[in-house]
C-alpha positions, 0 to 999 in steps of 0.5 A, a space after each residue: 511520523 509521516 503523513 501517510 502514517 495511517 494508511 500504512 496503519 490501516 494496510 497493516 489491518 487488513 486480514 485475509 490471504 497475500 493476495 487480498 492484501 495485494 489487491 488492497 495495496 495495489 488499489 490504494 496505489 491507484 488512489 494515489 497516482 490518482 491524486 499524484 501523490 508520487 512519494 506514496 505510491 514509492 512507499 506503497 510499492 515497496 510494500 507491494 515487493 515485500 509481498 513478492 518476495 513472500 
């Protein structure tokens, strides 16, 4: 498991419309780039494709 396992986790939870869970995503990007955590936010933005494609 990677170290990040638990923020996917929790991503997952999140409940509501695509775009609530696209705000959650892109929130949490942020939080990354703030802490220059350059793999999370690639992990991050693919599941924020995922969405797109929705």
């Amino acid at each position: 498991p990677s170290e990040y396992e638990k923020i996917f986790k929790l991503l997952e939870e999140v409940r509501g419309p695509v775009e609530v869970k696209k705000q959650f995503v892109e929130f949490t990007i942020k939080e990354a780039a703030r802490f220059k955590r350059r793999d999370l936010i690639k992990h991050l933005e693919k599941i924020l494709e995922k969405f797109w494609t929705k």
